[in-house]
N, CA, C and O atoms as a GROMACS GRO file, in nm:
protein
  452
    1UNK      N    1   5.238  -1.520  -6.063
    1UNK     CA    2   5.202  -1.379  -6.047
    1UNK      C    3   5.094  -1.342  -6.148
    1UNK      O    4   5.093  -1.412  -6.250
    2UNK      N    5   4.976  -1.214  -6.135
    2UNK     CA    6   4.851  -1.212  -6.181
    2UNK      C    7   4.933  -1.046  -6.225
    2UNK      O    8   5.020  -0.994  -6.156
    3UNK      N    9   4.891  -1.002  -6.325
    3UNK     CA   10   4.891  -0.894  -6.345
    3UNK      C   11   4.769  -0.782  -6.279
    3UNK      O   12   4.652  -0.814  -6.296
    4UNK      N   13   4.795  -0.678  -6.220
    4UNK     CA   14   4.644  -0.631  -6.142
    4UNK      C   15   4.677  -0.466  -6.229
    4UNK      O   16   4.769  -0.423  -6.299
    5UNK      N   17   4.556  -0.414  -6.180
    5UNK     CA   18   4.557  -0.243  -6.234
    5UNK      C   19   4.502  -0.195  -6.084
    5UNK      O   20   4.426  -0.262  -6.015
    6UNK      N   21   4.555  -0.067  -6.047
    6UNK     CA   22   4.511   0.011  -5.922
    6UNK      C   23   4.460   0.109  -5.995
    6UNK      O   24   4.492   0.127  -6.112
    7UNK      N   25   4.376   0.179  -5.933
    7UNK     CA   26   4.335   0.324  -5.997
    7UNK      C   27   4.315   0.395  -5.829
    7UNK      O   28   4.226   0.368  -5.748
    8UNK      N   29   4.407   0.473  -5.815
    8UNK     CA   30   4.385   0.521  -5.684
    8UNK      C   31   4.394   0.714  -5.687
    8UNK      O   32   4.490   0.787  -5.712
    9UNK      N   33   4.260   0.747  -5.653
    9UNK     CA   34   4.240   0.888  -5.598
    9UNK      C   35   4.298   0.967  -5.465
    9UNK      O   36   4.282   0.937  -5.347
   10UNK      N   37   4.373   1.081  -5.526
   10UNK     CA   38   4.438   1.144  -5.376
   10UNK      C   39   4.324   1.298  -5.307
   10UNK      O   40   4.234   1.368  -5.353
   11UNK      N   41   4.366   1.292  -5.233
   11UNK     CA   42   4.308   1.400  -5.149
   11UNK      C   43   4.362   1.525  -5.261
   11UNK      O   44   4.479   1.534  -5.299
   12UNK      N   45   4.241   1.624  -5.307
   12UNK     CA   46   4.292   1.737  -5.377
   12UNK      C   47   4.360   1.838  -5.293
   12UNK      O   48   4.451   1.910  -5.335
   13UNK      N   49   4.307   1.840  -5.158
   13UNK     CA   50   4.352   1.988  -5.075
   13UNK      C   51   4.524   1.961  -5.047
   13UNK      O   52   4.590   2.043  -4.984
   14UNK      N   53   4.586   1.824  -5.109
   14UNK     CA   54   4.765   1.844  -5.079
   14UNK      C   55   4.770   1.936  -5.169
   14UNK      O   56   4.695   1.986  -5.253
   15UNK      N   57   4.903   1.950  -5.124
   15UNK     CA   58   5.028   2.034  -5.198
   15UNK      C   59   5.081   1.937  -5.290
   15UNK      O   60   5.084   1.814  -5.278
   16UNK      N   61   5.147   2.053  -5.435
   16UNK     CA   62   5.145   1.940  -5.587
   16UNK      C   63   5.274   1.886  -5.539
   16UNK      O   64   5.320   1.798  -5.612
   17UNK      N   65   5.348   1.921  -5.427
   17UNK     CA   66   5.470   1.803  -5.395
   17UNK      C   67   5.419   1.690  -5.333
   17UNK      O   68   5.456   1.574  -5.352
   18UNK      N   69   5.319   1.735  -5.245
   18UNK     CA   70   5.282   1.608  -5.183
   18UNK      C   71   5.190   1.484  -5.266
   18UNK      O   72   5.156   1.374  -5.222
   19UNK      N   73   5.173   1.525  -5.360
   19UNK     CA   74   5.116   1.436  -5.447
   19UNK      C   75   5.218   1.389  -5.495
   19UNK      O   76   5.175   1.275  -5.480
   20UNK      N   77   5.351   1.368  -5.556
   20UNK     CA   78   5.433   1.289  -5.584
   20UNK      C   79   5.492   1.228  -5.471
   20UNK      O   80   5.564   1.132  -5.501
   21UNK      N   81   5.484   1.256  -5.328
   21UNK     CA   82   5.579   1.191  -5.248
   21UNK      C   83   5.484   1.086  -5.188
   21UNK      O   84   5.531   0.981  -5.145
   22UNK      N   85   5.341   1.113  -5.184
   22UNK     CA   86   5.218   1.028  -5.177
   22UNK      C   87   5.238   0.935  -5.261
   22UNK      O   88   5.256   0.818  -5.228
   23UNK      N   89   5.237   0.979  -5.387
   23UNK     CA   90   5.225   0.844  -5.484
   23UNK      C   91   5.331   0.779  -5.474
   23UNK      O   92   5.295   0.666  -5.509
   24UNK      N   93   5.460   0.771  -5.445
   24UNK     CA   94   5.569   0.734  -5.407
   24UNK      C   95   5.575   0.612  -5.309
   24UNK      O   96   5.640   0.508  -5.299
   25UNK      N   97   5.465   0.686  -5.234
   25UNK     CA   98   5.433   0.610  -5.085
   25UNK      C   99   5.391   0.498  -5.106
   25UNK      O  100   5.405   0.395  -5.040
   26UNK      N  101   5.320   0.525  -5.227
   26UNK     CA  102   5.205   0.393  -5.237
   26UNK      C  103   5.310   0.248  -5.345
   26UNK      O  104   5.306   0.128  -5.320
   27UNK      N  105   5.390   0.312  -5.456
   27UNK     CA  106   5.471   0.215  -5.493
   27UNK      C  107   5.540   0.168  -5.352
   27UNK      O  108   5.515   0.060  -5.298
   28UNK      N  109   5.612   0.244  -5.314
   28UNK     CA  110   5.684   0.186  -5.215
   28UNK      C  111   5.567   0.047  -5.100
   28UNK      O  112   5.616  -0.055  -5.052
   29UNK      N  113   5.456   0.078  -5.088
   29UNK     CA  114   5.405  -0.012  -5.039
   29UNK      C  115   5.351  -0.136  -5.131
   29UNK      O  116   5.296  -0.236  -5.085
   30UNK      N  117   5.378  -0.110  -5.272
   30UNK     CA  118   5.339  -0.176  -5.325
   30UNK      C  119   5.466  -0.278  -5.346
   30UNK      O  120   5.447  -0.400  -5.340
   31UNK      N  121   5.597  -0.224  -5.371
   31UNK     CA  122   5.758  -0.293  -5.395
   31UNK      C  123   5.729  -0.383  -5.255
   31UNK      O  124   5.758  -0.502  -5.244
   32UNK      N  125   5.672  -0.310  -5.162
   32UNK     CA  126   5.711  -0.408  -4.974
   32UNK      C  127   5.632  -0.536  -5.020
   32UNK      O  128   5.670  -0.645  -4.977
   33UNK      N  129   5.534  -0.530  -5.096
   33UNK     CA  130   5.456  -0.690  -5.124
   33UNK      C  131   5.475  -0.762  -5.212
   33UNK      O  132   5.406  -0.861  -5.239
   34UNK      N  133   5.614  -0.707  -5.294
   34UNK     CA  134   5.658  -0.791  -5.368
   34UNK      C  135   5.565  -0.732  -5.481
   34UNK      O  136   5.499  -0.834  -5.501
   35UNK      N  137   5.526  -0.663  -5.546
   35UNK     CA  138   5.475  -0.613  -5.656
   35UNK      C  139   5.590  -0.598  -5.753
   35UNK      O  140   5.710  -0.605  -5.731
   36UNK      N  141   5.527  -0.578  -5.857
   36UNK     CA  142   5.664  -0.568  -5.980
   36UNK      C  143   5.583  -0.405  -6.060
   36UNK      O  144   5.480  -0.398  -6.126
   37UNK      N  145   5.650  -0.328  -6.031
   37UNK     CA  146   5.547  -0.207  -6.137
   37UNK      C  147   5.588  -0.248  -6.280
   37UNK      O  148   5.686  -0.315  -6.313
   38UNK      N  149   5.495  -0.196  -6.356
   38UNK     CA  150   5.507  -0.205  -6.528
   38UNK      C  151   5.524  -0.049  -6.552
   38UNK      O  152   5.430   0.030  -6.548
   39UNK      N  153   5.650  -0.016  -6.575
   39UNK     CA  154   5.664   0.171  -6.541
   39UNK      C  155   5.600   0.218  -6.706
   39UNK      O  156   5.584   0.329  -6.758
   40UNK      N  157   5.583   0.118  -6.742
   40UNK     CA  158   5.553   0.160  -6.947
   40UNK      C  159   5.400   0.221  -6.919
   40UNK      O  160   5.358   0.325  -6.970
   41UNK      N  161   5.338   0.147  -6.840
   41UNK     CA  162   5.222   0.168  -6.804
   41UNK      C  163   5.118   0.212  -6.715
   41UNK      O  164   5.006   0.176  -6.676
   42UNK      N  165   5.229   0.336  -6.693
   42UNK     CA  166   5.184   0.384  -6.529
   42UNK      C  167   5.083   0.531  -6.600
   42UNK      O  168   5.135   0.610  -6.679
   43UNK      N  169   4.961   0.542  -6.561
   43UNK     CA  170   4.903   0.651  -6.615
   43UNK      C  171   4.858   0.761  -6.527
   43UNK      O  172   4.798   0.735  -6.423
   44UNK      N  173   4.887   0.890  -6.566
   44UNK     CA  174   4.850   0.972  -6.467
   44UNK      C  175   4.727   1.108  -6.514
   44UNK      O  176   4.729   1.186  -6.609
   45UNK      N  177   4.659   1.096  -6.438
   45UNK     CA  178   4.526   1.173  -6.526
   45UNK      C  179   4.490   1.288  -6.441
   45UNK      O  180   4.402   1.372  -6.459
   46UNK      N  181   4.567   1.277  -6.357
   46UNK     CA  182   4.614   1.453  -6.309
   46UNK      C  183   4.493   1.520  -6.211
   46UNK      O  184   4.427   1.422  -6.174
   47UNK      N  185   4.448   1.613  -6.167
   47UNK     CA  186   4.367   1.630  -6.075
   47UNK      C  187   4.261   1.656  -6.218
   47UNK      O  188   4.288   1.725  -6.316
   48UNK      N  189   4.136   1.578  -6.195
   48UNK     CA  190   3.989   1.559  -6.236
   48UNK      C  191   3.894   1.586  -6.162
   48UNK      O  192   3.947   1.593  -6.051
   49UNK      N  193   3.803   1.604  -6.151
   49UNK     CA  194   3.666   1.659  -6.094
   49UNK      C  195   3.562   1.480  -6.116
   49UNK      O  196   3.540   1.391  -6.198
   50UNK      N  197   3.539   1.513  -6.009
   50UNK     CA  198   3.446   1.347  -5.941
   50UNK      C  199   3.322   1.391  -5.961
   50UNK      O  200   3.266   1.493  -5.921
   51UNK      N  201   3.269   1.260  -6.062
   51UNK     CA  202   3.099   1.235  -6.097
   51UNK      C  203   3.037   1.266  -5.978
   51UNK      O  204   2.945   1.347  -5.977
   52UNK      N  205   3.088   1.194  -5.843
   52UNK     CA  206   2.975   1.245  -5.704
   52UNK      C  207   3.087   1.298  -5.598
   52UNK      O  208   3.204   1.278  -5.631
   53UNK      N  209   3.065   1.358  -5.488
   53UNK     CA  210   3.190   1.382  -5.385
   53UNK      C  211   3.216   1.249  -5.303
   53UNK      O  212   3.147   1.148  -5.302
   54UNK      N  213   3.334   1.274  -5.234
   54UNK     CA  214   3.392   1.092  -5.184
   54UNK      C  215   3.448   1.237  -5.016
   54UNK      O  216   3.509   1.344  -5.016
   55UNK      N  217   3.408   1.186  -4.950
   55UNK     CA  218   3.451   1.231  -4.841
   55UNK      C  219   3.438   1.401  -4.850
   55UNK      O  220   3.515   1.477  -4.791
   56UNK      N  221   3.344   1.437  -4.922
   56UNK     CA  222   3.343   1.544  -4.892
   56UNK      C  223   3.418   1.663  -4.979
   56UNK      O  224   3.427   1.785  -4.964
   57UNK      N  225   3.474   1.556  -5.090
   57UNK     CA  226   3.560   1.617  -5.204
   57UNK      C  227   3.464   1.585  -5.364
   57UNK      O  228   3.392   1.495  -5.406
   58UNK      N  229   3.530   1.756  -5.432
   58UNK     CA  230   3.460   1.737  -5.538
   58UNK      C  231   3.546   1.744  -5.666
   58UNK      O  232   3.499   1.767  -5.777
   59UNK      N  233   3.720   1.714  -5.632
   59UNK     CA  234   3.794   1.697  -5.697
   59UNK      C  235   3.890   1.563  -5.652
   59UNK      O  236   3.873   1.492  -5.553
   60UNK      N  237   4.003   1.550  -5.763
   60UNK     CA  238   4.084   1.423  -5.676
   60UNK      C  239   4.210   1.417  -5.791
   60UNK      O  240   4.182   1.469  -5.899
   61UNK      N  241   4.317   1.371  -5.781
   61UNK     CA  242   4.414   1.342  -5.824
   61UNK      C  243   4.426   1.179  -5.837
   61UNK      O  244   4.446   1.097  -5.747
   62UNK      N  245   4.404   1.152  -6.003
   62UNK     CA  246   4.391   1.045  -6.021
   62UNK      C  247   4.534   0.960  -6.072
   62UNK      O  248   4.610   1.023  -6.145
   63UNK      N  249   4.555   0.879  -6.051
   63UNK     CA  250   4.694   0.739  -6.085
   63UNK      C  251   4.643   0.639  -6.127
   63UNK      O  252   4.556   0.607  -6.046
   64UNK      N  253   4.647   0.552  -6.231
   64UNK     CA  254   4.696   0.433  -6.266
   64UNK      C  255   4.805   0.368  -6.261
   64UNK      O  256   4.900   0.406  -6.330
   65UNK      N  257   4.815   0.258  -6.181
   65UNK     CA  258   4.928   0.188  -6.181
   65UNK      C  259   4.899   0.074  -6.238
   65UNK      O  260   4.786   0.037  -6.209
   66UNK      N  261   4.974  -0.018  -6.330
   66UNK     CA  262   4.967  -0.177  -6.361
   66UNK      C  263   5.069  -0.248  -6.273
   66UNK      O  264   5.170  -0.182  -6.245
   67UNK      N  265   5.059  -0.370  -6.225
   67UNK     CA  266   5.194  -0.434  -6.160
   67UNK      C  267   5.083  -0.562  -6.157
   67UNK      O  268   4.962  -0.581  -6.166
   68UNK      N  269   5.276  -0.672  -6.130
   68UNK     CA  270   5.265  -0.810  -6.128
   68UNK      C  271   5.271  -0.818  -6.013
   68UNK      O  272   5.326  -0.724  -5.956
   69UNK      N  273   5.212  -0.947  -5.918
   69UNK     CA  274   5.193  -0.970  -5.790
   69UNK      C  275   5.141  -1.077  -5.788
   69UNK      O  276   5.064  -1.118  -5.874
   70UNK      N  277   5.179  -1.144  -5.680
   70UNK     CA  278   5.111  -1.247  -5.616
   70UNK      C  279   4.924  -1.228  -5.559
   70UNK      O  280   4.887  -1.120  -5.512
   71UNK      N  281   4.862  -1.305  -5.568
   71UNK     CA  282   4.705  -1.298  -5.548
   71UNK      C  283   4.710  -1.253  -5.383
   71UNK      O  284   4.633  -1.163  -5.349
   72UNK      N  285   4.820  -1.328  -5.261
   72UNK     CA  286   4.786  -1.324  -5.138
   72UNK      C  287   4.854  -1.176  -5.121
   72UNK      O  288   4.803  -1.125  -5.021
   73UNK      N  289   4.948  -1.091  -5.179
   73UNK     CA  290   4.962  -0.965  -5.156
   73UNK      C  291   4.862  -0.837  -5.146
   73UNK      O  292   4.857  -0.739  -5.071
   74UNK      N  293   4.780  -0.885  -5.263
   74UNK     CA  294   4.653  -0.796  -5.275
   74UNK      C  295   4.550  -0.768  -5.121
   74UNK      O  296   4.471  -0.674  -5.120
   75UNK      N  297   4.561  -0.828  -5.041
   75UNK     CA  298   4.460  -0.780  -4.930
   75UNK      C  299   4.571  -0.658  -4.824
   75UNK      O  300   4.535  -0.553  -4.770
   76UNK      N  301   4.690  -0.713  -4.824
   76UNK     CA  302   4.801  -0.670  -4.751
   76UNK      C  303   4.774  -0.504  -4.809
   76UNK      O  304   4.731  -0.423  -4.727
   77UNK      N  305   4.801  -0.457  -4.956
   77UNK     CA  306   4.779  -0.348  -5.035
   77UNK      C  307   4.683  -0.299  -5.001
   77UNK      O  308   4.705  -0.180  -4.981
   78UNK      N  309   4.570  -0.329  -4.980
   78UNK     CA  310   4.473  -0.294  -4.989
   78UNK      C  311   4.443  -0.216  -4.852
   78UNK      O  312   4.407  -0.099  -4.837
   79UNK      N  313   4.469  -0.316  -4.759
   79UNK     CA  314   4.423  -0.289  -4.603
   79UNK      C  315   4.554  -0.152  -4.561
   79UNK      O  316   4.518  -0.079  -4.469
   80UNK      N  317   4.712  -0.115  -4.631
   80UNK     CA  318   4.767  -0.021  -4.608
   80UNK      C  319   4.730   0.138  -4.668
   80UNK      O  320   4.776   0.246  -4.631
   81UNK      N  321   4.641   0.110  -4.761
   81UNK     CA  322   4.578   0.199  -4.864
   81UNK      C  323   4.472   0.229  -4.799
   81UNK      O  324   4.441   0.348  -4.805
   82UNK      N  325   4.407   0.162  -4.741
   82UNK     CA  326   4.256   0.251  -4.646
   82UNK      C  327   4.318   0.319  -4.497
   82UNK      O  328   4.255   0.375  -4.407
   83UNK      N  329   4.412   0.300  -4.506
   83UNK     CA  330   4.464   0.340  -4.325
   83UNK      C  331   4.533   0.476  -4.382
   83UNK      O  332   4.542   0.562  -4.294
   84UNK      N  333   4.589   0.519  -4.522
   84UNK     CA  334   4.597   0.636  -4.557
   84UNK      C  335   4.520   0.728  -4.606
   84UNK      O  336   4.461   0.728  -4.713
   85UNK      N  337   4.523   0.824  -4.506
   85UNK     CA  338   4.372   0.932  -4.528
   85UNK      C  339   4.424   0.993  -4.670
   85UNK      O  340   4.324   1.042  -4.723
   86UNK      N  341   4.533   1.010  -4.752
   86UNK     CA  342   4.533   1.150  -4.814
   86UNK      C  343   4.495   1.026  -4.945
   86UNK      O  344   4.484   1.095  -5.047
   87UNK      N  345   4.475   0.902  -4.976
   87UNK     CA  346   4.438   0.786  -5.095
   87UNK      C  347   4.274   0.834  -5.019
   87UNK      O  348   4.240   0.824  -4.901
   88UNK      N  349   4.208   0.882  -5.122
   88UNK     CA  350   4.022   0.861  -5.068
   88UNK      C  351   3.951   0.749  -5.153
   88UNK      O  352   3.857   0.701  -5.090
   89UNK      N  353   3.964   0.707  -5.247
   89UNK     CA  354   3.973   0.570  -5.264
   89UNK      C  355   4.062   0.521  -5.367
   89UNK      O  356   4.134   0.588  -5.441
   90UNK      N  357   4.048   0.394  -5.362
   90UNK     CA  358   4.166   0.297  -5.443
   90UNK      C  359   4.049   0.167  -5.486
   90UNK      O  360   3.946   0.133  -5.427
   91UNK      N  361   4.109   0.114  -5.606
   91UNK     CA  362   4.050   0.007  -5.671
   91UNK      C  363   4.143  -0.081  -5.737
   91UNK      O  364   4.210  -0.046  -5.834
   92UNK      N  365   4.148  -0.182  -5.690
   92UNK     CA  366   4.241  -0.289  -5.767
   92UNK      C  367   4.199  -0.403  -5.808
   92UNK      O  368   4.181  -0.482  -5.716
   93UNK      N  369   4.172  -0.449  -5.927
   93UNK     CA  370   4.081  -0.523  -6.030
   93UNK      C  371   4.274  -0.596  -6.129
   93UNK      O  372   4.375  -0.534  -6.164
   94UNK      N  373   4.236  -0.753  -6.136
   94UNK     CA  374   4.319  -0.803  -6.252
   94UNK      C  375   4.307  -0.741  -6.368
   94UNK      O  376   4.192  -0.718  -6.408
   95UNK      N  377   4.380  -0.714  -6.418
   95UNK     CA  378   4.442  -0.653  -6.530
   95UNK      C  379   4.417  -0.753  -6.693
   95UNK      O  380   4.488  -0.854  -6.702
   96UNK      N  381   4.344  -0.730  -6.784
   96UNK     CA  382   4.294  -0.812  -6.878
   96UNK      C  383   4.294  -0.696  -6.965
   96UNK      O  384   4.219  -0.599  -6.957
   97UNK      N  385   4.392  -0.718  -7.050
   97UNK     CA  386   4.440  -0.597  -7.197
   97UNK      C  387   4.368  -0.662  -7.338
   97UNK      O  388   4.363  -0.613  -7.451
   98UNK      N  389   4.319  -0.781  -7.291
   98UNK     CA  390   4.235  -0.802  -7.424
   98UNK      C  391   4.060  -0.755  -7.382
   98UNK      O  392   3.998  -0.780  -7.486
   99UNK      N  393   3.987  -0.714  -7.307
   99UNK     CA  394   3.883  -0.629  -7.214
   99UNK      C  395   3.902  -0.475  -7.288
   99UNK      O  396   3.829  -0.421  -7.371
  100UNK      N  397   4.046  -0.419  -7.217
  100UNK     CA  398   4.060  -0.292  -7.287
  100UNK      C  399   4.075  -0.308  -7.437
  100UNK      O  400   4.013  -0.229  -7.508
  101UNK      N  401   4.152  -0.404  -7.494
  101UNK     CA  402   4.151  -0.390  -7.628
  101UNK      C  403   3.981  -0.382  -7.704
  101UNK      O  404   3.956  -0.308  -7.800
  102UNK      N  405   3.921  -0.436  -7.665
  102UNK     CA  406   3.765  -0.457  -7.732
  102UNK      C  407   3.645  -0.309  -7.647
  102UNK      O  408   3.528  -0.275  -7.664
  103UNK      N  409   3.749  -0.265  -7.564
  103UNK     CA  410   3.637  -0.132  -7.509
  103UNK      C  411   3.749  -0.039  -7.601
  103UNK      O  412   3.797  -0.144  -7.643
  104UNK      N  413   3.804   0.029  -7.645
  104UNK     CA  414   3.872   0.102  -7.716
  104UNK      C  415   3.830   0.084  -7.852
  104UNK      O  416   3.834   0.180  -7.929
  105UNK      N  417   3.792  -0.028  -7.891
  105UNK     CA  418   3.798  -0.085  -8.037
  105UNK      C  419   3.595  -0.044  -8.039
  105UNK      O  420   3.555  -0.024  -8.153
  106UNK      N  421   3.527  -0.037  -7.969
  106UNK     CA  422   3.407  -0.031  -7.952
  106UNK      C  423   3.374   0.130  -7.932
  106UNK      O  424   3.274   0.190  -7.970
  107UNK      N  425   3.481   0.177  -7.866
  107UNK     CA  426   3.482   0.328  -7.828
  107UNK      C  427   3.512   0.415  -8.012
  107UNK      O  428   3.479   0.529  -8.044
  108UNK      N  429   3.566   0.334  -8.080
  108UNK     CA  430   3.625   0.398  -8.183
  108UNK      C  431   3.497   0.332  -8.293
  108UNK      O  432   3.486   0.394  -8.398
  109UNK      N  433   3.461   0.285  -8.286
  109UNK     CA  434   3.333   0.210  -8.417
  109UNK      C  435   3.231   0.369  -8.376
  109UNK      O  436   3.205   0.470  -8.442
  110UNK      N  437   3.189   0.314  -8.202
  110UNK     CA  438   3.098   0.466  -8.217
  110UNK      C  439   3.134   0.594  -8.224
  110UNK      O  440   3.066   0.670  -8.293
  111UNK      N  441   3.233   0.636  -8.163
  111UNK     CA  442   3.278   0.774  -8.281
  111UNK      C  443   3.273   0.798  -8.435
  111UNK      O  444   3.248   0.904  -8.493
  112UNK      N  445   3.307   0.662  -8.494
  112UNK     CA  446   3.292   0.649  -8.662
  112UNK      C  447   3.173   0.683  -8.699
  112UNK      O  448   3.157   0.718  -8.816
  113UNK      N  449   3.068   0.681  -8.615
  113UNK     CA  450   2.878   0.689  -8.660
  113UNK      C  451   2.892   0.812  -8.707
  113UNK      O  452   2.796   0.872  -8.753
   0.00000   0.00000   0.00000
């Protein structure tokens, strides 16, 4: 199993319930492929405003998820995540905490200037 990170955007025009039963949706499709969530590391960055619009939206409700998985699950995830309109996009990239460790550690030298 590969450790992966999702970062997946919801449709802003739900309702703030439907944003938890959405994101719900999406572990649950993620548990069906045999995913393992890392719940220590689940980040939620709450409805944000988008650098450009994505369908016509100029806001979005953002999630981080981390989880363990098999490599052949990842297309399965992927292809159930575009067939849901209220996810406007999703990104799932392996997960490498020594990457973040050296962009944090780089983020903090230039604040020190």
């Amino acid at each position: 199993m590969k450790k992966y990170e999702i970062v997946l955007l919801l449709d802003p025009t739900i309702e703030d319930a439907e944003v938890d039963n959405t994101f719900n949706k999406v572990l649950e499709i993620l548990t069906a492929q045999g995913a393992e969530i890392i719940e220590n590391e689940t980040i939620d960055w709450g409805k944000r405003k988008l650098a450009f619009q994505l369908k016509k939206k100029e806001n979005a409700f953002y999630r981080i998820y981390r989880f363990n998985a098999e490599p052949e699950a990842i297309e399965q995830i992927e292809r159930r995540l575009r067939i849901n309109d209220i996810v406007i996009r999703s990104l799932i990239v392996i997960y490498d905490p020594e990457t973040e460790r050296v962009l944090v550690q780089k983020t903090s030298e230039e604040n020190d200037k």
